[in-house]
C-alpha positions in Angstrom: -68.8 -231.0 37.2 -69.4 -227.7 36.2 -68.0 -228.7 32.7 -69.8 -231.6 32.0 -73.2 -229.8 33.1 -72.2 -227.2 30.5 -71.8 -229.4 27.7 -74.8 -231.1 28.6 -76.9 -228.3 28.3 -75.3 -226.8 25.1 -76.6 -230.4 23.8 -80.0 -230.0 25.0 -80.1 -226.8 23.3 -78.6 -227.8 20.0 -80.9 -230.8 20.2 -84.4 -228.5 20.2 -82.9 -226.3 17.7 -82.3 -229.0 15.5 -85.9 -230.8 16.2 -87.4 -227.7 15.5 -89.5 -227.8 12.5 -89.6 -225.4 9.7 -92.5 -223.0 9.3 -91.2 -221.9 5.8 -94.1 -222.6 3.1 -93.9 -225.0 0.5 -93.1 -222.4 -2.0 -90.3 -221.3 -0.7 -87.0 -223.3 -2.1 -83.2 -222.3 -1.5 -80.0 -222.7 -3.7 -76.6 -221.7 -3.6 -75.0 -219.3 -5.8 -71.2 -218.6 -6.8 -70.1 -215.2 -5.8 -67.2 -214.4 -7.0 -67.3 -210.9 -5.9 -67.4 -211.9 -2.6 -65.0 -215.2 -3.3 -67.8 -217.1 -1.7 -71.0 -219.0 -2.3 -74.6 -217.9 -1.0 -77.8 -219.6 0.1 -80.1 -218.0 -1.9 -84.2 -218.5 -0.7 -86.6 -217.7 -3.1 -90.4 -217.4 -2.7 -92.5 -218.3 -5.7 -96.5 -217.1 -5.8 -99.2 -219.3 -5.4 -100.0 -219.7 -9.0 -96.8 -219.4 -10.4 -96.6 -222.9 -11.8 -100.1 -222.7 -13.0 -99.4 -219.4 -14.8 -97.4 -217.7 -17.8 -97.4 -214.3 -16.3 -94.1 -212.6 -15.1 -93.6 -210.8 -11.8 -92.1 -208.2 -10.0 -89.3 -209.0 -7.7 -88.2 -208.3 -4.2 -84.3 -208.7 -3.7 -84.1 -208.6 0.4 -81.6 -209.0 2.4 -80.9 -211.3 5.3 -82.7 -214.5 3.9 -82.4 -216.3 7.4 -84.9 -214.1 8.9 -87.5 -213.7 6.1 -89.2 -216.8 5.8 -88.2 -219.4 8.7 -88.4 -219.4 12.1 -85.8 -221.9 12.6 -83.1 -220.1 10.7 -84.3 -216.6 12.3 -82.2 -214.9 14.9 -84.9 -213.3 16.8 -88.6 -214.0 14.9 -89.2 -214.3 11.1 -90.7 -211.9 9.3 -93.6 -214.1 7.7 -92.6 -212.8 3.8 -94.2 -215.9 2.8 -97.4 -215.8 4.6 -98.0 -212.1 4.4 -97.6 -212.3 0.5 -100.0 -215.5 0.3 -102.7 -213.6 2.6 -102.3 -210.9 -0.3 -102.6 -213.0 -3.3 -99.3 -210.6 -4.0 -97.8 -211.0 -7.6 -94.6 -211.1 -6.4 -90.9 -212.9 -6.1 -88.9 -212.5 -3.6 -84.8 -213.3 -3.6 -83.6 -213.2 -0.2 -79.7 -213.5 -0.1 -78.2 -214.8 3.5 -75.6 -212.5 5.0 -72.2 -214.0 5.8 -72.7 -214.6 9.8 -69.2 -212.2 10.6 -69.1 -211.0 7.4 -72.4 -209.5 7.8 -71.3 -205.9 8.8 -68.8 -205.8 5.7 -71.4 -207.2 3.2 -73.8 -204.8 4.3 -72.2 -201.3 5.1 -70.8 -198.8 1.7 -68.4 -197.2 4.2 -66.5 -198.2 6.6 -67.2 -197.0 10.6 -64.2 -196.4 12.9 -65.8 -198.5 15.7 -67.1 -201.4 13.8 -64.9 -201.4 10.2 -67.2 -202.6 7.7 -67.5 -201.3 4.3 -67.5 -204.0 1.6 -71.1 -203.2 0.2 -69.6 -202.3 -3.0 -68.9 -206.0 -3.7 -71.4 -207.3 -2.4 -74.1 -205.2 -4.2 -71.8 -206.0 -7.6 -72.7 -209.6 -6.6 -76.6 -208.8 -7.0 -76.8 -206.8 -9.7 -74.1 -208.9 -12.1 -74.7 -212.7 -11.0 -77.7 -213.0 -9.1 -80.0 -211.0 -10.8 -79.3 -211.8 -14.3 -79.4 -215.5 -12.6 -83.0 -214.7 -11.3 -84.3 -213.2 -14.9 -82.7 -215.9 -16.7 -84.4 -219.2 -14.6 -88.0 -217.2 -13.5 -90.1 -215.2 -15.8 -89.8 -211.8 -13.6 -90.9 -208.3 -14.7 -86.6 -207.4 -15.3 -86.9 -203.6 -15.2 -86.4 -201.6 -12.8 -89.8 -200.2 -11.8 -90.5 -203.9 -10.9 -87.6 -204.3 -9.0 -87.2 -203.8 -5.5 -85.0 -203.1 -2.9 -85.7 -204.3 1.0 -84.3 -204.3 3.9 -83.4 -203.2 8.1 -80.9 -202.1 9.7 -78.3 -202.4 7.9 -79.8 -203.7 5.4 -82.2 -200.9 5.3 -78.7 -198.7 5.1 -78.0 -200.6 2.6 -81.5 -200.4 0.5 -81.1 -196.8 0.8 -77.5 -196.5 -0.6 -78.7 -199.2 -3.5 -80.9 -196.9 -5.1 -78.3 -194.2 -5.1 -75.8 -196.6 -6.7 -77.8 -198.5 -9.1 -81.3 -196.8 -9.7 -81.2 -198.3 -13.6 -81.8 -201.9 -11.3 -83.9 -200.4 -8.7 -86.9 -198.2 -9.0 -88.1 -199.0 -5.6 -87.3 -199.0 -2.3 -88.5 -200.1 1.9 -85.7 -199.0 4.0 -86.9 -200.4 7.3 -84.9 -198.8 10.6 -82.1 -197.6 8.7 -78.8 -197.6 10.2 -78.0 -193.8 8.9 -75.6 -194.2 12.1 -73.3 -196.0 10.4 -71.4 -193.3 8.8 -72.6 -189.5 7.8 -71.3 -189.8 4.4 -74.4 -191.9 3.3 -76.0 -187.9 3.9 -73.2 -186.5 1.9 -73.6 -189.2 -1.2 -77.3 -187.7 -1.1 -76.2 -184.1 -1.1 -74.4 -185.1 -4.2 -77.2 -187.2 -6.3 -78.3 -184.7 -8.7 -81.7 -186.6 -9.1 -83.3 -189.2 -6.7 -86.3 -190.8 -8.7 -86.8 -194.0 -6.6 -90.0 -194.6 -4.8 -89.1 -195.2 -1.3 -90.8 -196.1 2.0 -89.5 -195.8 5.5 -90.5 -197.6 8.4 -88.9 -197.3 12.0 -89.9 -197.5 15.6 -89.8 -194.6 18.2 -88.3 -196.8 20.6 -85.5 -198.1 18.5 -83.0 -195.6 19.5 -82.4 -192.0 20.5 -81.6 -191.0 16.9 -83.4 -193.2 15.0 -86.3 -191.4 14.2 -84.4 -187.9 13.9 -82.3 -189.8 11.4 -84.6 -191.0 9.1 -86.5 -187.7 9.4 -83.2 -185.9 8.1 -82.6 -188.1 5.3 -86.1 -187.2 4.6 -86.0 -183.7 4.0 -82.9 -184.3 2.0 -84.6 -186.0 -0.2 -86.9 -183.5 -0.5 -84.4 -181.2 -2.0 -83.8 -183.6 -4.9 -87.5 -184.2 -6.2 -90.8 -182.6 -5.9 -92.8 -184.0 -2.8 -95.8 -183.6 -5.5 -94.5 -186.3 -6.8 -95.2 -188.6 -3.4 -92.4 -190.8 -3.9 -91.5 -190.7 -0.4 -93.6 -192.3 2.3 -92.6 -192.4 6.4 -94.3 -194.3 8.9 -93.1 -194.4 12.5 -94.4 -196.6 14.8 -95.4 -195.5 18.4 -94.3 -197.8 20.7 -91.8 -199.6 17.9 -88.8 -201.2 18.6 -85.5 -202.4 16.2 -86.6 -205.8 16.2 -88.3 -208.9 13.2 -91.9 -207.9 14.7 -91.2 -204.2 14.0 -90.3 -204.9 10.5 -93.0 -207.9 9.9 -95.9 -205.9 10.8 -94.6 -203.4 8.4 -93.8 -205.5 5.9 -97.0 -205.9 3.9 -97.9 -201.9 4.1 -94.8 -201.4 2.6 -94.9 -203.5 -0.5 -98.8 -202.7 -1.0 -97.4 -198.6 -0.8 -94.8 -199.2 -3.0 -96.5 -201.4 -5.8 -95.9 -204.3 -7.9 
């Protein structure tokens, strides 16, 4: 009895998820991708502005991470971010490439080191995968603005671990930056790797909550003042904003969303 009644409402369940509709706009398309760095194939979404078809201009581009949460409510684990609509309201010049992580693969795909707790650490290949195949993908089928101070970086949580150790890797790819609620937890040798940049030129703009997590905001704040020590804050290339009141969650990071991108330019 028990059983049955179980099933029953795991099909009830699957039923509305399915019936749900999607609130993705009508610019927004996917595809799948080979990666052969990751020996796997991603669903790639991609949002296209307004007047791109009725246009010859190029654009900057937003690489993101997470796809499922960015655009669609019915793909999102916990709330979209509204990329789509936010970017519309701004009549924003923009593409954005969200890749989707790999379900149980996401911790590996989006960690550089690996964590004794929660393993992890295949970023390398996964980053490889971006900048050799789907980037030159992206400048080869849109007409995008290819260098780097055009290109950005985004993401949170991990993926905003992962934004930040981007720019350290590959900052001839990526001139800019929004590393939401960072998981600088993860491992301390994302700290060391900065001790041991000589020179951090990437614009970059954090975002967290002060609800997220005992240490987030001490976190962020030290990774912060490291940067400091690697470029002149004259130069304002760093911008912090922490939410009172914000927790590690899609509304955090979708009310930020548009502050960021209008901070960091396009």
């Amino acid at each position: 009895m028990i059983r049955g009644l179980f099933f029953f409402v795991l099909l009830w369940i699957t039923s509305i998820a399915s019936a749900q509709k999607s609130t993705a706009s009508k610019n927004v398309s996917t595809f799948t991708l080979e990666a052969p760095q990751l020996k796997t194939t991603k669903k790639i979404w991609i949002y296209l502005p307004k007047d791109y078809s009725a246009s010859a201009k190029r654009y900057s581009v937003i690489y993101m991470h997470d796809a499922q949460n960015l655009f669609d409510s019915k793909t999102a684990y916990s709330g979209e971010w509204n990329v789509d609509e936010k970017l519309d309201s701004l009549k924003a010049p923009v593409i954005v490439v969200g890749i989707e992580h790999g379900n149980e693969k996401r911790t590996d795909e989006l960690t550089p080191f690996k964590n004794e707790k929660y393993g992890g650490g295949n970023a390398d290949n996964y980053l490889d995968f971006i900048v050799k195949t789907l980037k030159p993908y992206i400048d080869n089928h849109y007409r995008t603005k290819p260098k780097a101070k055009n290109t950005i970086i985004m993401g949170s949580s991990l993926g905003g671990l992962l934004s930040y150790y981007t720019i350290l890797k590959y900052p001839e790819t990526f001139g800019k930056a929004g590393v939401f609620s960072p998981s600088f937890w993860f491992s301390n040798d994302i700290y060391t790797l900065t001790e041991k940049t000589k020179k951090i030129k990437t614009k970059i703009y954090f975002l967290c909550g002060d609800k997220e997590s005992d240490d987030m905001v001490k976190d962020m704040t030290k990774m912060e003042r490291l940067l400091d020590t690697k470029r002149c804050y004259c130069l304002h290339l760093t911008k912090s904003k922490i939410v009172k009141g914000g927790e590690h969650n899609e509304k955090l990071w979708r009310d930020g969303f548009a502050k960021a991108v209008l901070w960091l330019g396009y």
